[in-house]
OpenMM code with the backbone's topology and positions (N, CA, C; nanometers):
from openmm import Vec3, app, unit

residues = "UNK UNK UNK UNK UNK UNK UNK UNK UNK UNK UNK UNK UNK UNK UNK UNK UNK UNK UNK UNK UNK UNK UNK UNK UNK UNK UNK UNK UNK UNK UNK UNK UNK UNK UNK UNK UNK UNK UNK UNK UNK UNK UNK UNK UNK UNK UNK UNK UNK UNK UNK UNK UNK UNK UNK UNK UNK UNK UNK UNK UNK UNK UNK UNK UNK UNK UNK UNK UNK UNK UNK UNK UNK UNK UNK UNK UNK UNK UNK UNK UNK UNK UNK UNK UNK UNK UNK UNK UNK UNK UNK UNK UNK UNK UNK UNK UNK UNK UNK UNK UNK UNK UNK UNK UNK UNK UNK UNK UNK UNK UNK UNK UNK UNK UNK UNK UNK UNK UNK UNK UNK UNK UNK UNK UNK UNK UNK UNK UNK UNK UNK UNK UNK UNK UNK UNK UNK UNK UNK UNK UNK UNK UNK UNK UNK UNK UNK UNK UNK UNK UNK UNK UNK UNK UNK UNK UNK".split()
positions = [
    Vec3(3.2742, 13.9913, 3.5415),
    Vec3(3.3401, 13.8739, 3.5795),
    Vec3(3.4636, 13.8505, 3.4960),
    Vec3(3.4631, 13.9209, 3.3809),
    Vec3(3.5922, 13.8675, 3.2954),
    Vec3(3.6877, 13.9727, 3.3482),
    Vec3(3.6641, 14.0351, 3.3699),
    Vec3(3.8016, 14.1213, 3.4799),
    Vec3(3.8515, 14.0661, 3.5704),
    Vec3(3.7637, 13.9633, 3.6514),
    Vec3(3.8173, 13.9177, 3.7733),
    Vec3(3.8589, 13.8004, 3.7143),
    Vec3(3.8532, 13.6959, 3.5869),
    Vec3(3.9542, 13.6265, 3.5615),
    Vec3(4.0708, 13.5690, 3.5128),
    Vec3(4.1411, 13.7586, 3.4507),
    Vec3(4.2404, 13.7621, 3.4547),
    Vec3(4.3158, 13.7999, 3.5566),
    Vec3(4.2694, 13.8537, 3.6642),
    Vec3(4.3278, 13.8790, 3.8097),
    Vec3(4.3436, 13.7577, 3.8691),
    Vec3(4.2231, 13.6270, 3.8450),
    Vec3(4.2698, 13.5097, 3.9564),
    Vec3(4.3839, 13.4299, 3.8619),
    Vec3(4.3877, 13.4595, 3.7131),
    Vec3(4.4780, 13.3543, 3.6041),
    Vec3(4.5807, 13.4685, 3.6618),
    Vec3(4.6009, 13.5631, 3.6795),
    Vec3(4.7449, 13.6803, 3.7211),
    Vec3(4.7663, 13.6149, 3.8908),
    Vec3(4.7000, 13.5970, 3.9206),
    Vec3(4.7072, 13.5389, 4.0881),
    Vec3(4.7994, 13.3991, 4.1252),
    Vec3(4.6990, 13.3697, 4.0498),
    Vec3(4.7944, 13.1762, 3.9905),
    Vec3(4.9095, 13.2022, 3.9496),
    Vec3(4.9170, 13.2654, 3.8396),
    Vec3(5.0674, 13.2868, 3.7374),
    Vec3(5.1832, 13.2870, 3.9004),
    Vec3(5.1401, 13.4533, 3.9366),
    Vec3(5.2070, 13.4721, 4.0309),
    Vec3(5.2518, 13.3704, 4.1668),
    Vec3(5.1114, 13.2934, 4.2530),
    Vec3(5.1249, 13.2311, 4.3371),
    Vec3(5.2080, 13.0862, 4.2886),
    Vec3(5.2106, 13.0555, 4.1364),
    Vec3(5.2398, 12.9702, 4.1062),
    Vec3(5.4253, 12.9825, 4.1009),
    Vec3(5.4609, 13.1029, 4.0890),
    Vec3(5.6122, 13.1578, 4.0757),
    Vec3(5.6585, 13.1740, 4.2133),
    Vec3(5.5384, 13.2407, 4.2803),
    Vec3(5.6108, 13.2371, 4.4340),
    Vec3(5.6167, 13.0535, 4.5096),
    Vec3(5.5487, 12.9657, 4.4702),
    Vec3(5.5558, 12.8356, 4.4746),
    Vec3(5.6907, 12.8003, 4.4535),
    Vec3(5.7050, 12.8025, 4.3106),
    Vec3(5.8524, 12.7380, 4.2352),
    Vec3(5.9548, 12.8250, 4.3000),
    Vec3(5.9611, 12.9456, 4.3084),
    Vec3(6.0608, 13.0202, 4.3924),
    Vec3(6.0965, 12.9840, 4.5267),
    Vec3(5.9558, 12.9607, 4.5502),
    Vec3(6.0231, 12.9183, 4.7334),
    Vec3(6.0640, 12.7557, 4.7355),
    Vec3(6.0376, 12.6555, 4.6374),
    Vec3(6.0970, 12.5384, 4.6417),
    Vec3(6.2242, 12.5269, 4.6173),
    Vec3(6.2170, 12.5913, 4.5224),
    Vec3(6.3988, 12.6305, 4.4360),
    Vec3(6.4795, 12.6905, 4.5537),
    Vec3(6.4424, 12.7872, 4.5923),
    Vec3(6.5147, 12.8898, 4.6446),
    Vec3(6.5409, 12.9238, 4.8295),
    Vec3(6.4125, 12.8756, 4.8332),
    Vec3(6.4133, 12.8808, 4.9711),
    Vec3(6.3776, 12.8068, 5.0747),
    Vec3(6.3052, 12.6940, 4.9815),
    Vec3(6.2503, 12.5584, 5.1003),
    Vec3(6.3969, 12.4963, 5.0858),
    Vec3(6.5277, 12.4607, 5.0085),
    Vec3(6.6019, 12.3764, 5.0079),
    Vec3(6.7103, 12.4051, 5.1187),
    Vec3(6.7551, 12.5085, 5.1717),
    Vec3(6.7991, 12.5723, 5.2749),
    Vec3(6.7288, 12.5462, 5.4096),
    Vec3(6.6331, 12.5782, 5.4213),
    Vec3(6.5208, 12.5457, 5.5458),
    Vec3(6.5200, 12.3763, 5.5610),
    Vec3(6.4953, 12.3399, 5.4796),
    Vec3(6.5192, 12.1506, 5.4739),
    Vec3(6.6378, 12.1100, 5.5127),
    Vec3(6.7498, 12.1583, 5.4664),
    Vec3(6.8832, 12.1566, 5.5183),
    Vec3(6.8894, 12.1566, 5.6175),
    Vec3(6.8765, 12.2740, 5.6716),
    Vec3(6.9034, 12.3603, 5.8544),
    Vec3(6.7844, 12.2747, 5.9388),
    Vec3(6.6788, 12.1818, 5.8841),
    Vec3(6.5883, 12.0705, 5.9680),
    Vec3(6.6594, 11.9820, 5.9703),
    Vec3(6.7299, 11.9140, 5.8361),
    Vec3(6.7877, 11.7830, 5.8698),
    Vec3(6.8991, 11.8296, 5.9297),
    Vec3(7.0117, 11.9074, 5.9647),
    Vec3(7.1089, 11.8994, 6.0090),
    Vec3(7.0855, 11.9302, 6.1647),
    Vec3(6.9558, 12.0034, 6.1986),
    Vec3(6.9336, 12.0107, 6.3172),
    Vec3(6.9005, 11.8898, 6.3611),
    Vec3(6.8309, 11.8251, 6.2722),
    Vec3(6.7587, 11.6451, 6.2749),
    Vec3(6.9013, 11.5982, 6.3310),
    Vec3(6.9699, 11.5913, 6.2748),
    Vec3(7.1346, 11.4956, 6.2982),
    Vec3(7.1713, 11.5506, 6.3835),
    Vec3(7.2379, 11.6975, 6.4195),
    Vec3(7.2704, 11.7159, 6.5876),
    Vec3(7.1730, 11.6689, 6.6802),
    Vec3(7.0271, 11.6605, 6.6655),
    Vec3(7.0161, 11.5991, 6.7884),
    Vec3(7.0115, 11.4679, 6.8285),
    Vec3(6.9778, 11.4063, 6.7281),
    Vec3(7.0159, 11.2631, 6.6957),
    Vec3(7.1946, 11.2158, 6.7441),
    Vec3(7.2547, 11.2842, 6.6859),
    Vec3(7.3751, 11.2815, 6.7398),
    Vec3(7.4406, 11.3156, 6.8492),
    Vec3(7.3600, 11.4253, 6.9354),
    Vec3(7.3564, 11.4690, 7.0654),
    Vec3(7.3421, 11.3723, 7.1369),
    Vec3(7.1603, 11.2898, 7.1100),
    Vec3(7.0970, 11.1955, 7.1988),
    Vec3(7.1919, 11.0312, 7.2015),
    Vec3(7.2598, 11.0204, 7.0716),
    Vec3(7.3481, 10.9031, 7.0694),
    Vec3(7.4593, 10.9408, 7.1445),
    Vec3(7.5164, 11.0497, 7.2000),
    Vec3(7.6266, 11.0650, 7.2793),
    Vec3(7.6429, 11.0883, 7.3999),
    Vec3(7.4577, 11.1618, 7.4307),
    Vec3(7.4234, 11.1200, 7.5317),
    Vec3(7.4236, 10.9779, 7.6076),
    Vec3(7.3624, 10.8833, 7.5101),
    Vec3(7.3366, 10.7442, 7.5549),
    Vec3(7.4863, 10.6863, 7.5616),
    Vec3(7.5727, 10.7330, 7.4659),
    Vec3(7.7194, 10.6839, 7.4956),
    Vec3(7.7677, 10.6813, 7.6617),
    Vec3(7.7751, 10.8533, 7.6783),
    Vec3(7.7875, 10.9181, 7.8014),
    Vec3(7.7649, 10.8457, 7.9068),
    Vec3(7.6080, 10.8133, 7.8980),
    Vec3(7.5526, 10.7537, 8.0376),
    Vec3(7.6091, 10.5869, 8.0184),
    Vec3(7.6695, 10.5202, 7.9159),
    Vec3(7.7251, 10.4029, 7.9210),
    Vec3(7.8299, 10.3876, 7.9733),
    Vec3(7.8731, 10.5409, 7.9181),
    Vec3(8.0450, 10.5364, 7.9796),
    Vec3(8.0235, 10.5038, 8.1049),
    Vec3(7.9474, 10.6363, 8.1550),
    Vec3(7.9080, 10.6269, 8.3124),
    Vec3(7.9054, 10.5421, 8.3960),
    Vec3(7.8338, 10.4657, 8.3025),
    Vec3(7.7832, 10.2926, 8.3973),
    Vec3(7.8735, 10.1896, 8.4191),
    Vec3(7.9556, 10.2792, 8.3084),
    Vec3(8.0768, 10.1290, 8.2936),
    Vec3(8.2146, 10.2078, 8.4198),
    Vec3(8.2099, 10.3720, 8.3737),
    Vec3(8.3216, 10.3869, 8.4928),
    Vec3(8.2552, 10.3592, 8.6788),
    Vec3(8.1958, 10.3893, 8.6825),
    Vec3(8.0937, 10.3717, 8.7647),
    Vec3(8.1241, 10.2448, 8.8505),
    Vec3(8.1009, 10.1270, 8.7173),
    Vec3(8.1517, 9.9673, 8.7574),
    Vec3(8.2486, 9.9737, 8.8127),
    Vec3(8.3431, 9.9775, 8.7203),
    Vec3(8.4880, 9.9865, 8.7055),
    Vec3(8.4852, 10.0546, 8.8694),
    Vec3(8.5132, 10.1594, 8.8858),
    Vec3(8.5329, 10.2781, 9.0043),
    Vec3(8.4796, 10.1539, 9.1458),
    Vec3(8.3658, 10.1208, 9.0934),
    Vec3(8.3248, 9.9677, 9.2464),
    Vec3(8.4352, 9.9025, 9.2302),
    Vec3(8.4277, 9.8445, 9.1544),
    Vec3(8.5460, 9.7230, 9.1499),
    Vec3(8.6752, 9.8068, 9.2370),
    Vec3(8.7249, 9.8575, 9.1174),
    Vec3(8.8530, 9.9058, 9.2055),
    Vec3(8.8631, 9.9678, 9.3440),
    Vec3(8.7455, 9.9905, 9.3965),
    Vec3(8.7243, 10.0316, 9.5340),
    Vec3(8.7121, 9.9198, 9.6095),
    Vec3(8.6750, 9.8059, 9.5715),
    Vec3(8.7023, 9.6848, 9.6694),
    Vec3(8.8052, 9.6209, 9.6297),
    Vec3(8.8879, 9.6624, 9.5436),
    Vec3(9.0074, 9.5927, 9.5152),
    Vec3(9.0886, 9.6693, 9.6254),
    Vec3(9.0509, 9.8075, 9.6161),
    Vec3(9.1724, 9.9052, 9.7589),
    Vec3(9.0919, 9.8822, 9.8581),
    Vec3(9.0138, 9.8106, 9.8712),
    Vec3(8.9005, 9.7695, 10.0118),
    Vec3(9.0246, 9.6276, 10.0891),
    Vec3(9.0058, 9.5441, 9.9700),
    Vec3(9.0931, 9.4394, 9.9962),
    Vec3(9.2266, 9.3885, 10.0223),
    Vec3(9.2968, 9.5726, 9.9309),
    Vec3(9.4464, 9.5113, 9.9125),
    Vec3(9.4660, 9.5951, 10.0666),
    Vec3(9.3462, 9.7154, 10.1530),
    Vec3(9.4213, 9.7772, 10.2644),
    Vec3(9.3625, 9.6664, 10.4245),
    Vec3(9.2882, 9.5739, 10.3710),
    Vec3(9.2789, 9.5037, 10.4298),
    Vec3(9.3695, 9.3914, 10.4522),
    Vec3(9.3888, 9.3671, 10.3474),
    Vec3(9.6076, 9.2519, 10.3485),
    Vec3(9.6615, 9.3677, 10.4065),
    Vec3(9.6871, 9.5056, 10.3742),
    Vec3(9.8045, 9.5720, 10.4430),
    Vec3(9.8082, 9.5657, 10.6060),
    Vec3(9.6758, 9.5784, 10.6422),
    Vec3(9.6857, 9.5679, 10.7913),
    Vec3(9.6976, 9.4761, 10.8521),
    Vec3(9.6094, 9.3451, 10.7697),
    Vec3(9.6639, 9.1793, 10.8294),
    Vec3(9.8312, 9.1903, 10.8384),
    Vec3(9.8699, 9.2272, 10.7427),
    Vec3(10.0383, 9.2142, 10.7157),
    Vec3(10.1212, 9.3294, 10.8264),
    Vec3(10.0662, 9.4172, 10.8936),
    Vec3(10.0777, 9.5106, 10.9622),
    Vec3(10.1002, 9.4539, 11.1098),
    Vec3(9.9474, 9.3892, 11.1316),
    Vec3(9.9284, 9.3257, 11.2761),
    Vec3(10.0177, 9.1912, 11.2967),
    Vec3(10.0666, 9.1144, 11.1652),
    Vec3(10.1262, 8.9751, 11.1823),
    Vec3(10.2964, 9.0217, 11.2027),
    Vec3(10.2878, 9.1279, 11.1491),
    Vec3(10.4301, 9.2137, 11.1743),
    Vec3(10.4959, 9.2636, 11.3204),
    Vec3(10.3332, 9.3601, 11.3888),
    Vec3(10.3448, 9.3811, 11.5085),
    Vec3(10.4067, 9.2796, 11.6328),
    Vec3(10.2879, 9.1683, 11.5828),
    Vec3(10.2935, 9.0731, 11.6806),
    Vec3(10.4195, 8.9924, 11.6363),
    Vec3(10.5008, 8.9924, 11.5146),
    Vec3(10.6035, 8.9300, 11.5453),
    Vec3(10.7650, 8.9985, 11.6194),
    Vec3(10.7239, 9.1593, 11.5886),
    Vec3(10.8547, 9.2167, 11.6735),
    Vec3(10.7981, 9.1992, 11.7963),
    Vec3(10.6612, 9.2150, 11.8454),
    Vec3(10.6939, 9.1649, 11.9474),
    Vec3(10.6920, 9.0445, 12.0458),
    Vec3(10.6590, 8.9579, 11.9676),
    Vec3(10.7283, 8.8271, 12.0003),
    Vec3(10.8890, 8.8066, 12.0283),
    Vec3(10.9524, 8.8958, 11.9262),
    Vec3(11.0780, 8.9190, 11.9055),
    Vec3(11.1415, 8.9956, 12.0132),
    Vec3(11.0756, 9.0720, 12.0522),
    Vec3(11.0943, 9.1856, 12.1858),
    Vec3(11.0872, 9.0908, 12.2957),
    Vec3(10.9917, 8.9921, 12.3029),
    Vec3(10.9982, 8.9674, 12.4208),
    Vec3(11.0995, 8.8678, 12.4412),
    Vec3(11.1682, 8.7280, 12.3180),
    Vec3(11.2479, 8.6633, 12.3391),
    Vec3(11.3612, 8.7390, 12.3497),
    Vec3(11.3635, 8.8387, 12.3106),
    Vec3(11.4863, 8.9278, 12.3545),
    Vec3(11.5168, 8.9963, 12.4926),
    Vec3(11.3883, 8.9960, 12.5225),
    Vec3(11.4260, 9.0437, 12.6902),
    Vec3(11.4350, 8.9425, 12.7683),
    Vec3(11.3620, 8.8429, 12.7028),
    Vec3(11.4133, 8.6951, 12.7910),
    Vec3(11.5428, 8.6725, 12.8226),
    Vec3(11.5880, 8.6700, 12.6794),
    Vec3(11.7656, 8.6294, 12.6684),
    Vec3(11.7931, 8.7493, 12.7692),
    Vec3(11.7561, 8.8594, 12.7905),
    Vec3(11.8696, 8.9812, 12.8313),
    Vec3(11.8147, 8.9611, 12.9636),
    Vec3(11.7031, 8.9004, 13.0562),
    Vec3(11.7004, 8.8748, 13.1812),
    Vec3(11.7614, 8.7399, 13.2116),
    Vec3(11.7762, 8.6589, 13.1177),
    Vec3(11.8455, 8.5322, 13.1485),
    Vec3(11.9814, 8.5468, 13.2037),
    Vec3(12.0540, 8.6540, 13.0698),
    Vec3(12.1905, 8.6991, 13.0799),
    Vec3(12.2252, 8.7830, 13.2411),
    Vec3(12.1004, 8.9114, 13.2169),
    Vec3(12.1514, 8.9698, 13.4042),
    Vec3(12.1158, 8.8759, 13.5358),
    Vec3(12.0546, 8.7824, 13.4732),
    Vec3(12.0467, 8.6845, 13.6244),
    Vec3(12.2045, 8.5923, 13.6212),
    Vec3(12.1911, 8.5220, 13.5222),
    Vec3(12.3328, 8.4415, 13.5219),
    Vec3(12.4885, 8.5398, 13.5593),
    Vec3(12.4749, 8.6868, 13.5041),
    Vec3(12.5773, 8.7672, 13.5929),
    Vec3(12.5481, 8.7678, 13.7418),
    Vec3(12.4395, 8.8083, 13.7495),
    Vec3(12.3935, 8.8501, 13.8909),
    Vec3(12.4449, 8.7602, 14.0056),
    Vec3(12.4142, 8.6049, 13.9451),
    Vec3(12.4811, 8.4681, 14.0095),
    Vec3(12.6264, 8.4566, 14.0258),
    Vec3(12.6199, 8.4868, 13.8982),
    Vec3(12.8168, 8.4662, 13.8796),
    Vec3(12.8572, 8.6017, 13.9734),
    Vec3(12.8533, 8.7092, 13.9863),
    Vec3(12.8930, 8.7963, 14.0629),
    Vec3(12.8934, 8.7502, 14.2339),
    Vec3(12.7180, 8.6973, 14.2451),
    Vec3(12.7191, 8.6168, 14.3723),
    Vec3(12.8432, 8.5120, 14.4217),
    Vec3(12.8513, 8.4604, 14.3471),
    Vec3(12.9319, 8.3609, 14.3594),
    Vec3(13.0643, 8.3697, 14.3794),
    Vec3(13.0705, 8.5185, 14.2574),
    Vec3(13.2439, 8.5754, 14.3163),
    Vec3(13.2511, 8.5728, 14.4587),
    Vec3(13.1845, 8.7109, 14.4680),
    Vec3(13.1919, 8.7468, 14.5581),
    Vec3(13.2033, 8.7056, 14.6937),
    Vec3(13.0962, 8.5853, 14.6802),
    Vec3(13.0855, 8.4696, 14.7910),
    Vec3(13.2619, 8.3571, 14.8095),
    Vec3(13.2762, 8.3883, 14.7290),
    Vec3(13.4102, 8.2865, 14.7001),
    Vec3(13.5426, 8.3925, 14.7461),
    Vec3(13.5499, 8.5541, 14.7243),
    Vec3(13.6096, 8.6133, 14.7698),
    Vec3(13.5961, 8.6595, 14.9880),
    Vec3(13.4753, 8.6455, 14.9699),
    Vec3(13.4424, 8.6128, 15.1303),
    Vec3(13.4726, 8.5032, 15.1834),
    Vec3(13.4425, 8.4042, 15.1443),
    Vec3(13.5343, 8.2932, 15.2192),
    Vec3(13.6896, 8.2858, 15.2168),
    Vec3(13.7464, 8.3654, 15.1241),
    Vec3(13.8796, 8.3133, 15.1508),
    Vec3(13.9505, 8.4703, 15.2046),
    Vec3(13.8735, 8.5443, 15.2727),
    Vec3(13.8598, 8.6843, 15.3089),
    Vec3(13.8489, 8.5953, 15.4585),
    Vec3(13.7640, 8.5124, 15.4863),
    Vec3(13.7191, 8.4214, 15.6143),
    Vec3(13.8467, 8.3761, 15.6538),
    Vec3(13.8869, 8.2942, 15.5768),
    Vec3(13.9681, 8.1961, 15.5847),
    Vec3(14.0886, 8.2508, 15.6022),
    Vec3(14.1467, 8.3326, 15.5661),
    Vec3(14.2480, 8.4366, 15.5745),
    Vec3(14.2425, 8.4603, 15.7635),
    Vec3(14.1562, 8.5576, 15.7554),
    Vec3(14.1537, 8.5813, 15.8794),
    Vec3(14.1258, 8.4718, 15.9880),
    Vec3(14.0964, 8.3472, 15.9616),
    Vec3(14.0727, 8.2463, 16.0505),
    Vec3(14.1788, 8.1978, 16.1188),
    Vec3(14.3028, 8.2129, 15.9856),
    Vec3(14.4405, 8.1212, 16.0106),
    Vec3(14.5291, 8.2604, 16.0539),
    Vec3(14.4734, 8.3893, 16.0577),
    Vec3(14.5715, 8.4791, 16.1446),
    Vec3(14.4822, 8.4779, 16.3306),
    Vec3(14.3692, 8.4144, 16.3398),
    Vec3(14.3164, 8.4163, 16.4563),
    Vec3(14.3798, 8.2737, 16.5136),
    Vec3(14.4023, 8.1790, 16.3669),
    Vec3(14.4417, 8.0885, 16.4677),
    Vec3(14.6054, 8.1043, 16.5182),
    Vec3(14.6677, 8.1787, 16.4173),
    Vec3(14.7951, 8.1726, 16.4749),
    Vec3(14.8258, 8.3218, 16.6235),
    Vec3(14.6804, 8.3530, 16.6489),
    Vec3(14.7467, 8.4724, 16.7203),
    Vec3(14.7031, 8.3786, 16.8521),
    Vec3(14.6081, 8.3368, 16.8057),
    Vec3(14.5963, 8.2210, 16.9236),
    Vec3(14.6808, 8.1613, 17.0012),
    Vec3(14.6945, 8.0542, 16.9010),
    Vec3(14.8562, 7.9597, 16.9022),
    Vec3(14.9715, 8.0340, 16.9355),
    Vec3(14.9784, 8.1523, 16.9009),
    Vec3(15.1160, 8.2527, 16.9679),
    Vec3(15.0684, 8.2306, 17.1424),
    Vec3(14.9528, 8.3156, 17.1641),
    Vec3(14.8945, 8.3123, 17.3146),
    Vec3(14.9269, 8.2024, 17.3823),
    Vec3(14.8748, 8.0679, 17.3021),
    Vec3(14.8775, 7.9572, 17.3906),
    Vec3(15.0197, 7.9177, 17.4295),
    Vec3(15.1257, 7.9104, 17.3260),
    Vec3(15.2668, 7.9018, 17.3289),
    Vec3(15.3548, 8.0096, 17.3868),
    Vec3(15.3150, 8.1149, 17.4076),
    Vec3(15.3574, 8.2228, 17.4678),
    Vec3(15.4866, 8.2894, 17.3424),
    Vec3(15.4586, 8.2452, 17.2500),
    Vec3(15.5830, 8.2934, 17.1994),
    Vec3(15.5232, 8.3360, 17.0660),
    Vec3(15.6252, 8.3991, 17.0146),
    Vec3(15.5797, 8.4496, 16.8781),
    Vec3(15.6073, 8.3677, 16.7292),
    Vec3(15.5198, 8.3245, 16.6412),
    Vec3(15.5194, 8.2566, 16.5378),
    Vec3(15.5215, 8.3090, 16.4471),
    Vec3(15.6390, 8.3278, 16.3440),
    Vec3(15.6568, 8.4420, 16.2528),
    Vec3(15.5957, 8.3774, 16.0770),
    Vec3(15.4839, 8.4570, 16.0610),
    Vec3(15.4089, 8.4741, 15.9588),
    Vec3(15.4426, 8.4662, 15.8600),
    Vec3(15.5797, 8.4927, 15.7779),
    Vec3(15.5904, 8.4941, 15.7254),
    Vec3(15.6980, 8.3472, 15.6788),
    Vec3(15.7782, 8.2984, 15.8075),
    Vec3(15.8140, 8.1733, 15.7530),
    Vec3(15.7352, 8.0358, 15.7738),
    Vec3(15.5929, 8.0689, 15.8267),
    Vec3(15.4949, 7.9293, 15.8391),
    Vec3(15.3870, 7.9816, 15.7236),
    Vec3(15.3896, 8.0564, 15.6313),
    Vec3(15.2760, 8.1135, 15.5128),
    Vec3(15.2220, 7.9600, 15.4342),
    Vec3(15.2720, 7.9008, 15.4317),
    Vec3(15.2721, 7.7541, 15.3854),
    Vec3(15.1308, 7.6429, 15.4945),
    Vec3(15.2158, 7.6575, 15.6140),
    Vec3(15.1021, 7.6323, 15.6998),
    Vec3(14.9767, 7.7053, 15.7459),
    Vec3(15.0084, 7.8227, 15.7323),
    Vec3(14.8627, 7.9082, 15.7680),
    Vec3(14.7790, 7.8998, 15.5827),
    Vec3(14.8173, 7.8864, 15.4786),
    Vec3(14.7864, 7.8368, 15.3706),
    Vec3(14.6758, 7.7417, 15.4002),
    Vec3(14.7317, 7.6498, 15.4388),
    Vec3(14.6963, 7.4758, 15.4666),
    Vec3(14.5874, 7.5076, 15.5240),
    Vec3(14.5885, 7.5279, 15.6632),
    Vec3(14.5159, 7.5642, 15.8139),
    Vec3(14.3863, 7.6191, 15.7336),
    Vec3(14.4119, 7.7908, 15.6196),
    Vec3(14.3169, 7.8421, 15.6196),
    Vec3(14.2209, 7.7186, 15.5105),
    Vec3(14.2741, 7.6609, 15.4434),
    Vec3(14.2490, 7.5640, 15.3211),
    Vec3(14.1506, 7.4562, 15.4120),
    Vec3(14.1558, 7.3958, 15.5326),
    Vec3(14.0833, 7.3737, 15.5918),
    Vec3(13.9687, 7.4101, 15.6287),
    Vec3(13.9755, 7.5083, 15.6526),
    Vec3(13.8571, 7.6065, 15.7147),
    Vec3(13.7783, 7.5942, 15.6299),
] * unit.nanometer
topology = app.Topology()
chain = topology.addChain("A")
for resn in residues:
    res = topology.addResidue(resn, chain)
    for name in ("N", "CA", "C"):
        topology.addAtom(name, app.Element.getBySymbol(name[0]), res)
């Protein structure tokens, strides 16, 4: 037995060096590379949770401004249709005026015209009456020194 207890006091010595060695030497590295893995993910999972805040907030944001272009293309078309309907409101008082205008020519042309026919009438009334009046008198009545009276005559008519 006293052989075997300098082998377990040599065992100790030893296990006791490989102890202090691996605290010293090699657990302080390994502890390191845990906590720093500890902090990336910790720091991962906080940027995660950032992330998904951002998210929520562009997200918001992105609604909002989608009913803001919901709303402002809804004024564009009110402003579109109040536009339509005013050229053509505008169109149509304009064709008003421009059928008002070709009727009031249309009249006035009538009217020439009508006014150039009567005295187109009348003309020829006072050469029927003087070819007449030649017939009835048997003689000839020269046209050109009674123009005064066939004037008159047709001015009657």
């Amino acid at each position: 037995m006293q052989a075997s207890i300098p082998s377990i006091v040599g065992q100790m010595i030893v296990f006791a060096i490989f102890v202090w060695f691996t605290m010293k030497f090699v657990w302080p590295p390994i502890t390191k590379a845990l906590d720093e893995r500890q902090k990336r993910i910790a720091d991962g999972l906080a940027a995660a949770e950032k992330g998904q805040k951002a998210l929520t907030e562009a997200s918001s944001r992105s609604d909002e401004a989608l009913k803001a272009a919901r709303i402002t293309a809804q004024e564009i078309v009110a402003a579109a249709n109040k536009q339509a309907t005013q050229l053509v409101e505008q169109a149509r008082a304009e064709a008003e005026s421009e059928k008002k205008r070709i009727v009031e020519a249309g009249h006035a042309e009538v009217v020439r015209e009508l006014t150039q026919a009567k005295d187109a009438l009348r003309q020829q009334v006072g050469e029927l009456a003087i070819a007449g009046a030649s017939k009835i008198l048997k003689r000839e009545i020269n046209a050109g020194a009674h123009a005064e009276l066939i004037s008159e005559l047709a001015a009657k008519v």
